[in-house]
C-alpha positions as CSV (number, residue, x, y, z in Angstrom):
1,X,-23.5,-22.9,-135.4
2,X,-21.8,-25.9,-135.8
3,X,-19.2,-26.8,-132.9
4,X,-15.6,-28.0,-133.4
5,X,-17.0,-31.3,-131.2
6,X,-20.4,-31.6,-133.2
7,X,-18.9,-33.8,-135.9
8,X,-15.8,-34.4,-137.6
9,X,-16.7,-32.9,-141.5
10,X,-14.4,-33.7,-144.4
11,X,-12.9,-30.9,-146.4
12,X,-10.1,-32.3,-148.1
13,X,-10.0,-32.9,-152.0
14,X,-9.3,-36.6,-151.5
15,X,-11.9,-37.0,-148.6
16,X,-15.5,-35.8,-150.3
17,X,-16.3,-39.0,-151.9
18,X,-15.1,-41.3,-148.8
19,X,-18.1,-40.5,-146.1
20,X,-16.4,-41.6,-142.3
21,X,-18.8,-42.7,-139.7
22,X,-20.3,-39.7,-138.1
23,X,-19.0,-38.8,-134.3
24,X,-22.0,-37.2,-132.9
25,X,-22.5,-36.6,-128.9
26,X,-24.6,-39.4,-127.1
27,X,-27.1,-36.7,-126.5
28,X,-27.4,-35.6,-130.5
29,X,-27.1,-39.3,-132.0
30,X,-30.1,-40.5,-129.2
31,X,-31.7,-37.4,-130.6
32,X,-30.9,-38.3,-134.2
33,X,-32.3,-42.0,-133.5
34,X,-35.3,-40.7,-132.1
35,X,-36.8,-37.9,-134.6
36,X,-35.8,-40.5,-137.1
37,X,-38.1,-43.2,-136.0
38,X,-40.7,-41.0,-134.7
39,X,-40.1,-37.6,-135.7
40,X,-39.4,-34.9,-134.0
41,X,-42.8,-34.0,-132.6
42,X,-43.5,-37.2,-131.4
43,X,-40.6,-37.2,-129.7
44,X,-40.0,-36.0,-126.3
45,X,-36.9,-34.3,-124.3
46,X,-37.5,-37.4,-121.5
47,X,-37.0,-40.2,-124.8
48,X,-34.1,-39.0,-125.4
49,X,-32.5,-38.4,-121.7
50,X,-34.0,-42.2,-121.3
51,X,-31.7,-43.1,-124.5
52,X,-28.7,-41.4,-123.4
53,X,-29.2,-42.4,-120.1
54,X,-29.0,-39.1,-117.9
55,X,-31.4,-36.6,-116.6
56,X,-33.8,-34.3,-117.8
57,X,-31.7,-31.5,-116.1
58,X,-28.6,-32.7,-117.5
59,X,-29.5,-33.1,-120.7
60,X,-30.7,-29.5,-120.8
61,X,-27.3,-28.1,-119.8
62,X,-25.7,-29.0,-122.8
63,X,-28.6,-27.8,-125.3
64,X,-31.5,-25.2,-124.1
65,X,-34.2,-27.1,-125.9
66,X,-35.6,-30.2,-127.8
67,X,-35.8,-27.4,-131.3
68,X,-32.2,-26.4,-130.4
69,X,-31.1,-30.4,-130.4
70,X,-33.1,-30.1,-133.8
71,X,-31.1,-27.3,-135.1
72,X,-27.6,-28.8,-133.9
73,X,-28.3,-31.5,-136.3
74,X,-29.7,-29.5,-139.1
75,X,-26.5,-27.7,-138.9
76,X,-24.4,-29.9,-139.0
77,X,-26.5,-32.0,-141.8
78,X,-26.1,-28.9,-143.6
79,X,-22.7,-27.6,-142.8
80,X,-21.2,-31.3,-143.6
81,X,-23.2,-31.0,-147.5
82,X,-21.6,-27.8,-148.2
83,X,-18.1,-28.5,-146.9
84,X,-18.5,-31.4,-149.5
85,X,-19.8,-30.1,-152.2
86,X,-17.2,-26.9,-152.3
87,X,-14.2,-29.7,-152.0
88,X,-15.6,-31.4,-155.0
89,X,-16.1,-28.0,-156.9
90,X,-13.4,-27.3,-156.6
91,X,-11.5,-31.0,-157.5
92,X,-13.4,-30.4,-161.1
93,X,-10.8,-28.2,-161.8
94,X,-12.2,-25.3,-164.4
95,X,-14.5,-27.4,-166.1
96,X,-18.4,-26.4,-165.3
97,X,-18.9,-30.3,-166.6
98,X,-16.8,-31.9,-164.0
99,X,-17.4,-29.4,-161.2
100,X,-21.3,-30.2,-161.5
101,X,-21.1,-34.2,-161.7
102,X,-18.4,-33.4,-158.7
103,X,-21.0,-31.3,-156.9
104,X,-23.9,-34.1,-157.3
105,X,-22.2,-37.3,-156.5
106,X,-20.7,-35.4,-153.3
107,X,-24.5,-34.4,-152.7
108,X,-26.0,-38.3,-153.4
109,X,-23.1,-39.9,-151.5
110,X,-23.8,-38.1,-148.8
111,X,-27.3,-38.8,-149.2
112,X,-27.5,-42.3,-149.2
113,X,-25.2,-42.9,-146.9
114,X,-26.1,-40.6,-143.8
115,X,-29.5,-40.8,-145.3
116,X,-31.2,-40.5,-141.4
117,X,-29.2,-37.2,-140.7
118,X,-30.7,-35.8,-144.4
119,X,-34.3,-37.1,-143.6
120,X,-34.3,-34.0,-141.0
121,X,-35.1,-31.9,-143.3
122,X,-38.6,-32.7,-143.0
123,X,-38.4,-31.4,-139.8
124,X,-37.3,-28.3,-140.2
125,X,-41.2,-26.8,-140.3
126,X,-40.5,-27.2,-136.2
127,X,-38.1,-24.1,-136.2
128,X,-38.6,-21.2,-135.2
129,X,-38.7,-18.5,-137.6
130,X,-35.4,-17.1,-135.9
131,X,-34.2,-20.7,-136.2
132,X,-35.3,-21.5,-139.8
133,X,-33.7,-18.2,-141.0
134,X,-30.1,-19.9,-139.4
135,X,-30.8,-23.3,-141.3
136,X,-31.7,-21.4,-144.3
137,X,-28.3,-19.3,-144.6
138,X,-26.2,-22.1,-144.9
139,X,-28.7,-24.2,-147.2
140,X,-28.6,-21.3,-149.3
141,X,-24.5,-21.8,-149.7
142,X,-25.3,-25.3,-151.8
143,X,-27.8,-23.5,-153.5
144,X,-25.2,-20.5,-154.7
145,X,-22.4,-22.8,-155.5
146,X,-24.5,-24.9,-157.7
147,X,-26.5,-22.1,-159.7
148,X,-22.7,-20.9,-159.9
149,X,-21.4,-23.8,-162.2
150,X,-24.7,-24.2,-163.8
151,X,-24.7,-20.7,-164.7
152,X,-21.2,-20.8,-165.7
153,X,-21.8,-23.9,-167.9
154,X,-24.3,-21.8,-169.8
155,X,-22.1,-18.7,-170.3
156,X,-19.4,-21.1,-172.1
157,X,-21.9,-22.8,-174.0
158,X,-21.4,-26.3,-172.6
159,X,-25.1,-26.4,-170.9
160,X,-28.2,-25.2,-172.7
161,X,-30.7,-24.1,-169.3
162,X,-33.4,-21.4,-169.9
163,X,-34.0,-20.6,-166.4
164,X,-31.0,-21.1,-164.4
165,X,-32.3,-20.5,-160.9
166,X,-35.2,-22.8,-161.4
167,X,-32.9,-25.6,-163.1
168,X,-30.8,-25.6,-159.7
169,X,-33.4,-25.8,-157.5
170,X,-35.1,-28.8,-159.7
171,X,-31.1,-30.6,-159.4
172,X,-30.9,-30.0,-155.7
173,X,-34.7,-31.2,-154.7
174,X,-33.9,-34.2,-156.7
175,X,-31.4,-34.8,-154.5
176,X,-33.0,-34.1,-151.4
177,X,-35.9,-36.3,-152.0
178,X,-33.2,-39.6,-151.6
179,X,-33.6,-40.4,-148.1
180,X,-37.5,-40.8,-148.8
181,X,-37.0,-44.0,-151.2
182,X,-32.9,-45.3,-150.8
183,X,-32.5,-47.9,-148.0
184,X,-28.7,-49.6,-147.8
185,X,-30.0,-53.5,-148.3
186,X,-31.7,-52.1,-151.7
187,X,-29.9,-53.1,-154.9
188,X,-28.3,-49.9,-155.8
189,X,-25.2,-48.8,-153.1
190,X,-24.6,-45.2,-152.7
191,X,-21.6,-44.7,-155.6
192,X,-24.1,-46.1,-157.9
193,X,-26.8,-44.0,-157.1
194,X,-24.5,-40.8,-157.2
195,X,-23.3,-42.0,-161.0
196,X,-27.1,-42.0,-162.0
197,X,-28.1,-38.8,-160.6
198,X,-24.3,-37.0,-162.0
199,X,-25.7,-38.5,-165.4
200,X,-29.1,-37.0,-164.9
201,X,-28.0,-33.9,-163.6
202,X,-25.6,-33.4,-167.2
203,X,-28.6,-34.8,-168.9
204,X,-30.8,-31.7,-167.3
205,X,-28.9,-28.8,-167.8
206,X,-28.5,-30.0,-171.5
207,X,-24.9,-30.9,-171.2
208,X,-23.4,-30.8,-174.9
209,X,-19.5,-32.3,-175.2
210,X,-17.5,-30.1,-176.8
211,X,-16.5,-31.6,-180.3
212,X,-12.5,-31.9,-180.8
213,X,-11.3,-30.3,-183.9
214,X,-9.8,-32.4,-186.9
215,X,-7.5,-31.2,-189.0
């Protein structure tokens, strides 16, 4: 679970699209810094009490293991992404078109710009099965709100998608792979980046404007 001193997460309508620095613990942002530049088995419970600055023993009283540091992260990687993504859902109004280029650029922005807390996904293989299971639950929450528009989309006739569930997954791996190629001093910055991907996200699910009537 995510704790009310983990991280401040945004869940206002007006906040989703401004990302605030990130107020982790010393102990989670020296583990953060850590399984980002070596991973998370090559780091060790004594790296990060060295980069926090306290003792083994200490460290350990705030968080039972190095996989439970690891999950504390995840969580709150996770928890922050869906927080977002409902809050721009829902500031699309009733239109499947906005709620989804909403939904992405909240994704992407989040993506690019806390792109070290998103790379720990490829750590997740580390969890326990117990522990995977938790992660998984609230993944699954981005997962069901996007198939939800997408679906919806089709139903109205706005998207043309033969296979819903698979077209979701393909939108949300997309945006999951960011953190492997975006680097801030590159040339696109993070609203950029979350424009092109809303744009190939329409493009995807076959987005087709609705034509207004002439008399």
């Amino acid at each position: 679970m995510v704790t009310k001193n983990s991280a401040k997460i945004a869940t206002t309508e007006a906040s989703w699209r401004r990302i605030e620095p990130l107020e982790l613990s010393p102990i989670l942002q020296a583990a953060l810094e850590g399984f980002y530049d070596n991973g998370f088995h090559g780091t060790s419970v004594r790296d990060i009490a060295r980069r926090v600055g306290v003792t083994i023993p200490a460290l350990y009283y705030h968080h039972q293991s190095k996989e439970g540091i690891l999950l504390a992260l995840l969580e709150i990687s996770t928890g922050d992404v869906l927080a977002r993504a409902h809050t721009a859902s829902a500031d699309g109004g009733d239109d499947p078109c906005d709620q989804l280029t909403n939904v992405v650029e909240a994704i992407v922005l989040r993506m690019t710009t806390r792109s070290r807390l998103a790379a720990l996904e490829g750590e997740v293989r580390y969890l326990s099965p117990e522990n995977r299971q938790r992660y998984r639950i609230v993944r699954k929450g981005i997962e069901e709100l996007a198939l939800g528009i997408v679906s919806d989309g089709v139903e109205r006739g706005v998207f043309s998608v033969a296979d819903t569930a698979e077209t979701t997954r393909a939108l949300l791996a997309m945006c999951q792979s960011i953190p492997r190629w975006y680097h801030a001093e590159g040339e696109l910055s993070p609203e950029e980046v979350a424009k092109k991907y809303a744009e190939i996200a329409l493009n995807t699910v076959g987005y087709k404007p609705r034509r207004k009537r002439t008399r």
